[in-house]
C-alpha positions in Angstrom: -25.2 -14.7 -22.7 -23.6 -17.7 -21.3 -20.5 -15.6 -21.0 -22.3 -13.4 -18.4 -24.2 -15.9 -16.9 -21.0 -17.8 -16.0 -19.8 -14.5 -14.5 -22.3 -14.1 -12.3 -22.8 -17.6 -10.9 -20.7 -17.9 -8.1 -22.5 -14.6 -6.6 -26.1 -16.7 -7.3 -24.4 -19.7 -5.4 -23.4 -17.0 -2.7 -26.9 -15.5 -2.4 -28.5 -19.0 -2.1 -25.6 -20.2 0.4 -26.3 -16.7 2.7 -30.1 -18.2 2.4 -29.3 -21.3 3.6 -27.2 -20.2 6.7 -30.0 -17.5 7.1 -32.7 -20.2 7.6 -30.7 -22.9 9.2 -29.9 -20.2 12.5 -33.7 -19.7 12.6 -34.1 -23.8 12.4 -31.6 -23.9 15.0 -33.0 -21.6 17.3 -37.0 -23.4 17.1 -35.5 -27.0 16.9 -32.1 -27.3 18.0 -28.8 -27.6 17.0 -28.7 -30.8 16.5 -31.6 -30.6 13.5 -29.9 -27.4 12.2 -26.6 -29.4 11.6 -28.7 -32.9 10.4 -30.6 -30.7 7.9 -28.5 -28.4 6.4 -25.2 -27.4 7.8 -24.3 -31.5 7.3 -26.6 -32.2 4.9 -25.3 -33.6 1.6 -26.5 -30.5 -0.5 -25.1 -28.0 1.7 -21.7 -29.4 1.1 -22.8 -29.6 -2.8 -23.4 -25.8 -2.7 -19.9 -24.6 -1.2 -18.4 -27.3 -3.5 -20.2 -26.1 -6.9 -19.1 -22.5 -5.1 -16.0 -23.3 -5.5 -16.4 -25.0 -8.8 -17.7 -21.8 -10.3 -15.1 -19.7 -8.4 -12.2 -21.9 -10.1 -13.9 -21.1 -13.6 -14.2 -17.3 -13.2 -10.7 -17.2 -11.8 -9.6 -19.1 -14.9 -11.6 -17.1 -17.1 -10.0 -13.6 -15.9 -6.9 -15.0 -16.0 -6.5 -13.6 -12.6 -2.9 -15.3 -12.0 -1.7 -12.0 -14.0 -2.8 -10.4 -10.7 -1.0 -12.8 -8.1 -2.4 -10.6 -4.9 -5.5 -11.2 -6.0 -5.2 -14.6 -7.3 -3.8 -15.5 -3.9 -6.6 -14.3 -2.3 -9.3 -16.6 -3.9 -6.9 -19.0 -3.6 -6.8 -18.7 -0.2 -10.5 -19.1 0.1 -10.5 -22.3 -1.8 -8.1 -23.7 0.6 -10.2 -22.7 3.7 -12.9 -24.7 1.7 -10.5 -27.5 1.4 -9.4 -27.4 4.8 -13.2 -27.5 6.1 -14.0 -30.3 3.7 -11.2 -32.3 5.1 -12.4 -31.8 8.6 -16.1 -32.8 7.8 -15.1 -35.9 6.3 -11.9 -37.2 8.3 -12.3 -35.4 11.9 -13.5 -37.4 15.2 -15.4 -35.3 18.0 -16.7 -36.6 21.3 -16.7 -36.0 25.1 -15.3 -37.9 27.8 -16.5 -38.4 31.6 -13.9 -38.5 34.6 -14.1 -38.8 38.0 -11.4 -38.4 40.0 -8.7 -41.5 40.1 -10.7 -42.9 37.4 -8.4 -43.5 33.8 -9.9 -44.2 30.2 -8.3 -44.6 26.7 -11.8 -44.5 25.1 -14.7 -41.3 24.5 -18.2 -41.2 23.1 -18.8 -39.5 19.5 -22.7 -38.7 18.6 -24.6 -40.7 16.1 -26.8 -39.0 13.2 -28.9 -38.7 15.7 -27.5 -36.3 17.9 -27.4 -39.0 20.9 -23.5 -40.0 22.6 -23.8 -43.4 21.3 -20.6 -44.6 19.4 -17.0 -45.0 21.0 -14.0 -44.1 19.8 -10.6 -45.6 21.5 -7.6 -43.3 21.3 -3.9 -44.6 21.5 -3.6 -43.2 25.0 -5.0 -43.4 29.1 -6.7 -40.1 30.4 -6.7 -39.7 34.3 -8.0 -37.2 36.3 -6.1 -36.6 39.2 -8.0 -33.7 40.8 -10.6 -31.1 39.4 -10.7 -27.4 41.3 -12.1 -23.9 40.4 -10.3 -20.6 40.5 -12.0 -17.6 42.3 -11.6 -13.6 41.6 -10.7 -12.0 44.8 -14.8 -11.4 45.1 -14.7 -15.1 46.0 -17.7 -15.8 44.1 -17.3 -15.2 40.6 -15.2 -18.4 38.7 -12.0 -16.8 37.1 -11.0 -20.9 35.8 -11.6 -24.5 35.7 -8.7 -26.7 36.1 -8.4 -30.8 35.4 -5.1 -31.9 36.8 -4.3 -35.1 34.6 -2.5 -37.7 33.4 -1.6 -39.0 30.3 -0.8 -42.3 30.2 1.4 -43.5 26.8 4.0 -46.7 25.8 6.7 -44.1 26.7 5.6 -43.1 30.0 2.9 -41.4 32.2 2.6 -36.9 31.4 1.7 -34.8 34.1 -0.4 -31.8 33.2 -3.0 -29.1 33.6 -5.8 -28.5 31.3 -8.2 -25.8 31.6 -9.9 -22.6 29.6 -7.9 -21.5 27.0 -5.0 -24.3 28.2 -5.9 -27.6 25.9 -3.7 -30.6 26.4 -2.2 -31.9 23.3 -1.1 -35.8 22.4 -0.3 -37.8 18.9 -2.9 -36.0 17.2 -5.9 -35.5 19.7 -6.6 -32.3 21.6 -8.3 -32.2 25.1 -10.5 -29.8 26.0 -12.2 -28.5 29.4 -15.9 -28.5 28.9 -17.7 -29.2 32.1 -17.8 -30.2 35.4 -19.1 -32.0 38.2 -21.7 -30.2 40.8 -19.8 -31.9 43.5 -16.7 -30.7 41.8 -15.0 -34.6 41.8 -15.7 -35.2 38.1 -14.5 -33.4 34.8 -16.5 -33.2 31.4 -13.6 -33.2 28.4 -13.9 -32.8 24.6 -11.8 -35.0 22.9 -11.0 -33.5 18.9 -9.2 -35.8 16.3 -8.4 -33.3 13.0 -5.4 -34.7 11.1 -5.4 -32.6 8.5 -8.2 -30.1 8.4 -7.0 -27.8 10.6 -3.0 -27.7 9.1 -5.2 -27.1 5.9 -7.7 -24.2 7.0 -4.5 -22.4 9.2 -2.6 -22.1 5.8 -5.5 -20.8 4.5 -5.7 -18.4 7.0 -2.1 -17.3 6.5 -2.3 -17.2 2.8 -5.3 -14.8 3.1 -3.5 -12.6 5.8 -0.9 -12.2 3.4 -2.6 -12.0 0.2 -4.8 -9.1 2.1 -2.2 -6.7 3.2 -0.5 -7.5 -0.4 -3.9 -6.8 -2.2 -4.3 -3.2 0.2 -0.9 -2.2 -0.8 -1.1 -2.7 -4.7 -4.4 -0.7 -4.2 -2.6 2.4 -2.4 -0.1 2.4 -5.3 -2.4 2.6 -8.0 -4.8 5.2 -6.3 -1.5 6.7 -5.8 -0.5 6.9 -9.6 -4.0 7.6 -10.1 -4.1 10.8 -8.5 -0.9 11.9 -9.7 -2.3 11.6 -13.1 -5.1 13.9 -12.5 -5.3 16.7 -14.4 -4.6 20.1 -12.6 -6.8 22.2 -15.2 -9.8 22.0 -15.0 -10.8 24.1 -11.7 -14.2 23.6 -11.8 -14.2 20.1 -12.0 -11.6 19.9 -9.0 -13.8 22.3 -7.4 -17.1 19.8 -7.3 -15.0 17.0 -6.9 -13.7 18.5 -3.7 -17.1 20.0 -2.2 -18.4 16.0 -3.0 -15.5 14.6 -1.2 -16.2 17.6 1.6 -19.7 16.1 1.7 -19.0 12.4 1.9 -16.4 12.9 4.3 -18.6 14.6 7.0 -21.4 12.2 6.5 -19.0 9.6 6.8 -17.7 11.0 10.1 -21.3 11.5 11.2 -21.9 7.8 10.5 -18.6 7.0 11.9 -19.4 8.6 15.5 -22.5 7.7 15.8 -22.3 4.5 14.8 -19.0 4.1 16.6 -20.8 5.1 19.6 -23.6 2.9 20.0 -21.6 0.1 19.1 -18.7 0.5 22.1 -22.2 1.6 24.2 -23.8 -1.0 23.4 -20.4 -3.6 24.3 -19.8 -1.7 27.5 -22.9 -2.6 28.7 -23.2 -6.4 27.6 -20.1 -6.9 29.2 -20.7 -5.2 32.5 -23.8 -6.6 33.1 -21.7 -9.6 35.0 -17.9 -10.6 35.0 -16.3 -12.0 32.7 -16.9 -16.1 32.3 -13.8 -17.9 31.8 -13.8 -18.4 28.5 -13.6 -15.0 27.8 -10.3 -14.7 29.3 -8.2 -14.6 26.6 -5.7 -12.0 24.8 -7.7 -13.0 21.5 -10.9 -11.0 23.3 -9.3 -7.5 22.6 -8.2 -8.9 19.4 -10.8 -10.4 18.0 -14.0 -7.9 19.1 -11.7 -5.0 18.6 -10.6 -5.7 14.8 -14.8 -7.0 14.7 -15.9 -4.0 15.7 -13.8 -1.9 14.0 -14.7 -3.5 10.5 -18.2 -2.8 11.4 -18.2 0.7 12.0 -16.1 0.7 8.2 -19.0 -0.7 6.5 -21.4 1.7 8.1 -19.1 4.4 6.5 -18.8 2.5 3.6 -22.7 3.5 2.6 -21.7 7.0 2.2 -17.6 6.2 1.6 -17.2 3.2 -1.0 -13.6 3.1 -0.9 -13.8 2.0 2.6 -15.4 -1.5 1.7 -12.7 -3.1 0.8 -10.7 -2.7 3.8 -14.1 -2.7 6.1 -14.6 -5.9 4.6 -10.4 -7.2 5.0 -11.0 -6.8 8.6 -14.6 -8.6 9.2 -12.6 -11.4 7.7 -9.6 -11.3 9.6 -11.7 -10.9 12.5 -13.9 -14.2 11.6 -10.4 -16.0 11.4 -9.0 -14.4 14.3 -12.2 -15.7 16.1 -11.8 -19.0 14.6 -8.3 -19.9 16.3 -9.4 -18.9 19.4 -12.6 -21.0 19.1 -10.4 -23.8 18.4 -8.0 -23.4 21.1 -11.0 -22.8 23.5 -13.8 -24.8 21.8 -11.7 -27.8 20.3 -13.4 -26.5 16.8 -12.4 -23.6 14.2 -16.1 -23.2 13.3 -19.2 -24.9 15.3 -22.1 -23.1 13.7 -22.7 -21.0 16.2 -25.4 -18.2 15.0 -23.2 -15.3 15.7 -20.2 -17.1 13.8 -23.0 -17.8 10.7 -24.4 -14.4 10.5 -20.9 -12.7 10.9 -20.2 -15.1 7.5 -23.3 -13.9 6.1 -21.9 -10.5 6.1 -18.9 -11.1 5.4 -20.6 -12.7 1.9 -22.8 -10.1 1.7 -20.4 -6.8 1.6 -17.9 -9.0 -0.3 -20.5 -8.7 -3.9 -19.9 -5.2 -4.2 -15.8 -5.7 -4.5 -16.4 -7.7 -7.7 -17.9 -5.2 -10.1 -16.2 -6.3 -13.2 -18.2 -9.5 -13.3 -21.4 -7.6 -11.5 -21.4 -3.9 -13.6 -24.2 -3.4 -11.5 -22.4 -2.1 -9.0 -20.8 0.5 -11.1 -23.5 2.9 -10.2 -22.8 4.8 -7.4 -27.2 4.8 -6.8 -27.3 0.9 -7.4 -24.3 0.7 -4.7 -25.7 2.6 -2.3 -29.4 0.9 -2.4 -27.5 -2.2 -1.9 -25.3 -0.9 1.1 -28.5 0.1 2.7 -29.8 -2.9 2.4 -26.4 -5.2 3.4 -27.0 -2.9 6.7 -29.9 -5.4 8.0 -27.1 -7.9 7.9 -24.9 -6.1 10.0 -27.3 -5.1 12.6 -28.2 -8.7 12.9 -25.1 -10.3 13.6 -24.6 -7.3 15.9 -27.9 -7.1 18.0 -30.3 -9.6 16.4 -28.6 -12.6 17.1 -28.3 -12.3 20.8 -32.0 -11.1 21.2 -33.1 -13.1 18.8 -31.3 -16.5 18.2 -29.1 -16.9 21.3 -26.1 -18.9 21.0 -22.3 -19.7 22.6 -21.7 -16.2 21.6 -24.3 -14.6 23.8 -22.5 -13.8 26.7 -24.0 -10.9 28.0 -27.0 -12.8 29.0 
């Protein structure tokens, strides 16, 4: 009994953490952000749950001796690190935003109390200067294509020209610089200062481990279905005869799903981003990147309801996606993860699909019926994070607003 309890522990953590984020973008959206990150996305027992997560991940891992399997040990691992990394940036990053006018210098920027309010100041080894703030027009002449801060940095060893702007973020013993805001009279610049030693080094070779441990996971797979099917008997006709009508089956429903599914979701982008140009932000090579591999893992899980053996990979690419979407938040955002409501309920489903891949410690799933109920279910998820959160919850994310 305590055996199978044990087994099953880390996927009770995960329900109750998917509850958690659940609840916390609803929070957000009636009171804030601020009282959504106070309360429980930096609130002790939050922090308590990913740890005893991991706590009760470390066992199992143990337990199945899973370092016999090195792709897939590698790829827990690689999750434990990303916790690692995060933890490390909770406790020993510095955030804050910084006020310039032009000609005017500072060395020092204002972090937020646990209150929410730009209180506390921070010095940093380093003069910032703006120099001249301008924005850059599409040949409309009306819609912004940039925002550009010409600076200086000011050190012991000398004074740094440069440029900082969407997507561009200057860089200096440690500290990144971000373009935020601006001034209505365009003479001042908004910038946000990030100090992350070691939390980001951490959560990038996390990242890269998983990336690896992924394609090295989806190759040992191939071999093995490989061997697998070469081991099939050739005898028994009938058998290979209902076996091939089922597979006949699955596979149109899955190419129903597929089109359908495929189609309304590229409508439904087409739209959201035609609706106005394209802000600033957005202009990035990570876009295509990151909402094409997004959107492709999402038309995968729909398939996945009729086609199992499509999780896994469906589920490889929501995560790679998510990661994919996290650099480029950090390069435009000065943060790998802010909390945003899209960015939780993408995680939620990442969580979500990712139960089903672990039936030896959840036999449950063994049953193609049980599987299936559960898939129909997990598609609530996905058609939140798709089209709930920007009707419903809002959010950096909604752009098409």
């Amino acid at each position: 009994m305590r055996s199978s309890v044990s087994s099953k522990l880390p996927f009770i953590l995960v329900i109750f953490l998917v509850i958690a984020i659940a609840v916390a973008t609803v929070l957000e959206n009636r009171y804030g952000t601020q009282h959504a990150l106070q309360h429980v996305y930096g609130a002790w027992w939050f922090v308590a749950l990913w740890a005893l997560l991991a706590l009760a991940g470390c066992r199992l891992i143990y337990k199945r001796k899973m370092w016999k399997q090195p792709s897939v040990f590698l790829l827990h691992l690689s999750f434990l690190i990303i916790l690692v990394g995060a933890l490390t940036t909770h406790v020993t990053s510095h955030r804050g935003m910084i006020h310039l006018r032009e000609g005017e210098a500072c060395r020092s920027y204002w972090v937020k109390n646990e209150q929410g309010l730009y209180t506390l100041t921070e010095k940093m080894p380093f003069y910032l200067a703006l120099q001249k703030f301008e924005i850059l027009y599409d040949a409309d002449g009306i819609s912004h294509s940039d925002y550009i801060s010409h600076v200086v940095i000011a050190t012991k060893k000398g004074k740094d020209e440069t440029t900082i702007s969407m997507n561009n973020i200057g860089r200096i013993s440690g500290y990144r610089i971000y373009q935020t805001s601006y001034d209505e009279d365009l003479k001042g610049s908004i910038f946000t200062i990030s100090f992350d030693p070691w939390g980001t080094g951490i959560t990038y070779a996390g990242y890269l481990l998983l990336a690896i441990s992924m394609i090295w996971v989806s190759l040992k797979r191939n071999e093995k279905l490989k061997e697998n099917k070469e081991k099939l008997p050739t005898d028994n006709v009938q058998c290979s005869t209902l076996n091939g009508q089922w597979s006949m089956f699955n596979g149109q429903l899955s190419t129903i799903l597929l089109a359908l599914c495929g189609t309304v979701m590229a409508s439904y982008m087409v739209i959201a981003i035609s609706r106005s140009p394209l802000v600033p932000i957005l202009r990035s090579p990570y876009l295509v990147v990151h909402v094409g591999t997004i959107m492709l893992s999402y038309i995968l899980l729909v398939v996945s309801i009729a086609r199992r053996d499509v999780l896994r990979p469906a589920v490889f690419l929501l995560a790679t996606g998510i990661f994919l979407g996290a650099v480029w938040a950090n390069v435009s955002w000065g943060t790998y993860w802010s909390w945003d409501p899209k960015e939780s309920w993408a995680l939620i489903t990442l969580l979500v699909y990712s139960i089903p891949l672990h039936n030896k410690s959840l036999p449950w799933f063994n049953s193609i019926r049980n599987y299936r109920i559960y898939s129909i279910l997990a598609f609530a998820c996905l058609l939140m994070t798709y089209f709930g959160v920007n009707f419903l919850l809002g959010g950096m994310h909604s752009y098409a607003g």
